[in-house]
Steps between C-alpha positions, in 0.01 A plus 500: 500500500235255363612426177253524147482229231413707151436258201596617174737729398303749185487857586280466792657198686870707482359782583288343837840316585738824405228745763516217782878435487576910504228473818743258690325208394643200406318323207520153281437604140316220299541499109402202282779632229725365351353122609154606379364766189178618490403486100598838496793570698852379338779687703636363816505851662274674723263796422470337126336718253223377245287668322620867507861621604293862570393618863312770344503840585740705701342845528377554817173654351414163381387188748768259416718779552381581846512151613825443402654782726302393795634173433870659525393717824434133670788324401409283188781322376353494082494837470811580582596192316272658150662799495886359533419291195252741297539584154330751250138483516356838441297608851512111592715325745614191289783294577756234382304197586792290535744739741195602683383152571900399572521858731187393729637133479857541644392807768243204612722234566801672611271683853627352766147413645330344204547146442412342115355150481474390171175218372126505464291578840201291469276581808463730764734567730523491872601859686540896338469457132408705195361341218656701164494227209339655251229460244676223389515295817562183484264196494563365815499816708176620375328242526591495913419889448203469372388195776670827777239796392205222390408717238557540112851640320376795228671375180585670184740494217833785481702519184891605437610723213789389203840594504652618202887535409595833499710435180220345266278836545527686159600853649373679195191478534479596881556787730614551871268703706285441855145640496515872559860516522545339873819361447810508271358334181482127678234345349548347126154639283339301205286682364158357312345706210123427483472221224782355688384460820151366399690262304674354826206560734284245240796286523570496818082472622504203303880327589466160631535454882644254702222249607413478883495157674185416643549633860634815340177548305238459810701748667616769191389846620771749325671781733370821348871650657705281343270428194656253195515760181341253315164524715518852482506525139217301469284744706545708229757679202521789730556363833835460477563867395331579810728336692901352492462626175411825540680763274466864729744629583753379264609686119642340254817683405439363139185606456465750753164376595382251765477191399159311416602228766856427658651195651738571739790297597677564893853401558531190673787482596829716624710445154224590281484184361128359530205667473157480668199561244305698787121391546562225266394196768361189266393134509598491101669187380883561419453524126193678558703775680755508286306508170286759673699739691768513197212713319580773775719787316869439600485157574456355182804270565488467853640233742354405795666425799195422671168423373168619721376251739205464656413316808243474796524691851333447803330716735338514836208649605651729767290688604310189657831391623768770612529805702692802390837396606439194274443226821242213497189632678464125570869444633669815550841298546463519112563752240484502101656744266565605139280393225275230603349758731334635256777849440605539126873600394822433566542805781182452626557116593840611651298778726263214635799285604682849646157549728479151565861505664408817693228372631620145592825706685255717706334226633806325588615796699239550642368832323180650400344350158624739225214722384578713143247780409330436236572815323858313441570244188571229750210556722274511238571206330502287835158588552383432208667174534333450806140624449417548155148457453513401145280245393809387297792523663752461189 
């Protein structure tokens, strides 16, 4: 069987390489790790995590829900992988970053038909391959992307949440719950009164940022999905209660009333250890986020693991460029999956690489194209992909 080079090895790139090596097909696995970090990635393992360690919901009802079990029905390998390492997270599917990213990692490089190279692929290359690096591809490979499609990357700027220690949260002046009781109490509450939350949202609207080099600001366009708290607050003192913020669904067992505002904070990992502070994405400076953020009820005395990061990602204008299975219209030979095709989330970039495989193994056998309705998650969102009509495709 021909064999497929994939380069890259995030969600999408395993799961392109997992679908074609289950399909018979042998395949040489490219991943710039451990030789080579992006300025965002800092674990030598596959499938790495970054901004969230939450795969959102897992009621079928809900869309991230549904896509998730046709996901499973096809044979993704990061689903299976999510729910082997999940921990508490209300009606969420959240995992331990670490044993999820090791899981995908070792069932990666111990199949029989997938072959690892480790270092930085820096231009296009020859035969079957799919193209899964990332916003964050290097500079080198998309710059010989960008010369490929002859037409402009979409750019704009994504932002990670803090980590706090589990042991510096001052548990008396929180309370366990998830929103509308889905779940078994896993979410950690801090609940704002309203003179304290107008307190932090001045504070916070008016927190000094990290500044952006000069390429960063010709090209700063903030992701309203993944939107720095910090911007969001400055759209105005009740923005944030509209949003990650928002109190419904949640009483405080002191007060037996919902809170004004509440911050919630999602278990990060397994042990119970670190927690995320959900929605909280920011380009703050570290004492800025610390001086900040310790205003939030509970964590007072907090200590961060991780600060938030922000960084920029890079997009292409796919519809122009790919067909729904994610190939080249200009050189079918060539796919591209996950992120930089323009899908947002971690399950979502994985589903573009699982297509991506399926499709490249049809073709190799010899099959009919695959064709999903679109009344299904994954046929939806690979038409949109493929023929939005929006005059702004981010």
């Amino acid at each position: 069987m021909t064999p497929v080079t994939v380069v890259g090895a995030g969600f999408a790139g395993c799961e392109a390489a997992w679908t074609l090596a289950q399909n018979g097909i042998p395949v040489t696995l490219w991943e710039m790790k451990p030789q080579k970090f992006s300025p965002a990635h800092h674990s030598p393992d596959f499938a790495e995590l970054i901004c969230s360690n939450s795969f959102k919901a897992s009621r079928l009802e809900s869309a991230a829900g549904l896509l998730k079990a046709e996901m499973e029905r096809l044979g993704s390998l990061c689903v299976p992988c999510a729910k082997e390492t999940a921990v508490a997270a209300g009606g969420a599917l959240a995992v331990d970053r670490d044993r999820f990213s090791a899981l995908v990692t070792e069932k990666i490089r111990s199949h029989p038909l997938i072959t690892v190279r480790e270092g930085e692929v820096t231009e296009i290359l020859d035969g079957n391959v799919i193209i899964a690096t990332g916003p964050l591809t290097s500079e080198a490979l998309s710059a010989a992307i960008g010369e490929l499609i002859s037409a402009e990357y979409l750019s704009f700027f994504d932002a990670a949440a803090p980590i706090v220690e589990a042991s510096s949260i001052d548990m008396d002046k929180v309370f366990f719950a998830a929103r509308y009781g889905r779940g078994d109490d896993d979410y950690i509450n801090c609940p704002f009164d309203k003179e304290g939350y107008e307190k932090f949202a001045e504070e916070l609207a008016n927190a000094e940022s990290v500044e952006l080099k000069e390429f960063e600001k010709r090209d700063f366009k903030v992701y309203e999905g993944c939107m720095p708290i910090e911007v969001m607050a400055r759209r105005g003192a009740d923005t944030m209660r509209f949003g990650p913020l928002k109190p419904v669904g949640l009483r405080d067992p002191k007060t037996g009333h919902r809170p004004w505002a509440a911050v919630q904070l999602r278990r990060e990992n397994e042990a119970g250890t670190l927690y995320n502070i959900v929605g909280f994405q920011t380009n703050l400076k570290f004492p800025e986020q610390k001086r900040v953020f310790s205003m939030i009820p509970g964590l007072e005395h907090a200590v961060f693991a991780r600060y938030g990061v922000m960084h920029r990602n890079t997009f292409m204008n796919s519809p122009k460029l790919l067909h729904a299975d994610f190939s080249l219209r200009s050189d079918p030979r060539i796919f591209f999956a996950g992120q930089m095709t323009g899908v947002e989330g971690y399950m979502e970039s994985a589903s573009s690489g699982l297509i991506a495989g399926i499709a490249m193994a049809r073709r190799l056998r010899g099959l009919p194209p695959l064709e999903l309705p679109e009344t299904t998650m994954l046929g939806a969102l690979t038409r949109y992909i493929s023929s939005s009509t929006a005059e702004d495709f981010q």
